[in-house]
C-alpha positions in Angstrom: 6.5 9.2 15.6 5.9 5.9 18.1 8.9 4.8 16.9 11.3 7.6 17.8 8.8 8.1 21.1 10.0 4.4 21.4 13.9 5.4 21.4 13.7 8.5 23.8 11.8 6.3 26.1 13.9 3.2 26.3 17.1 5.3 26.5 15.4 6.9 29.2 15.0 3.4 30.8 18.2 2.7 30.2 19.9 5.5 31.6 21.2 5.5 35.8 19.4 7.3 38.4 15.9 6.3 36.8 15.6 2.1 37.1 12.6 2.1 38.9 10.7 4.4 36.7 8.0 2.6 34.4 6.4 3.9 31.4 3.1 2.6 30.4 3.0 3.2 26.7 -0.4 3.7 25.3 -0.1 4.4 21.2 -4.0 5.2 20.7 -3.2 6.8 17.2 -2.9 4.1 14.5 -0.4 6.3 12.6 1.2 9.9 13.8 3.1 11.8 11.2 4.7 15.1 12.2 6.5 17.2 10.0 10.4 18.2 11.1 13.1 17.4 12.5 14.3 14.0 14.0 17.1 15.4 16.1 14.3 18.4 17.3 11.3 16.3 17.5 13.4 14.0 19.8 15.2 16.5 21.6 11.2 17.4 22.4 10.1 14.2 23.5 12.8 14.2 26.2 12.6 16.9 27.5 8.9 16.3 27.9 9.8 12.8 29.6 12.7 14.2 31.8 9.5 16.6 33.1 7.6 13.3 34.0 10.3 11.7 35.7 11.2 14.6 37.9 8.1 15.9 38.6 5.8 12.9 39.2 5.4 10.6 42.1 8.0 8.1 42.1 6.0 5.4 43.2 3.9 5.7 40.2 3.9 4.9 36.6 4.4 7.7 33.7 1.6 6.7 30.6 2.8 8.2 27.5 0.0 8.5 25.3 -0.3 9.6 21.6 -4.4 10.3 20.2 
């Protein structure tokens, strides 16, 4: 799971319109296995990071944090 949490996230930071945006990644779980889909699970995580980026300060770091 950190690794495709990994891809959304820097595709995030390397898409326009979001440069100054900074993602403190904070993998707390030593191992997350979820059962489904890749294209799903993915499609989950970014919408979940698009809501971060458009609804928080933009003067402030996003933490992603898995547990």
């Amino acid at each position: 799971m950190h690794e495709l949490i990994d891809e959304v996230l820097d595709s995030k930071a390397a898409a326009s319109g979001i440069e100054g945006c900074v993602f403190n990644r904070m993998y707390r779980a030593k191992h997350v296995e979820v059962e489904g889909d890749r294209t799903h699970l993915g499609n989950v995580i970014n919408n979940l990071i698009d809501n971060a980026v458009k609804y928080s300060p933009a003067d402030k770091p996003i933490d992603v944090v898995t547990e």
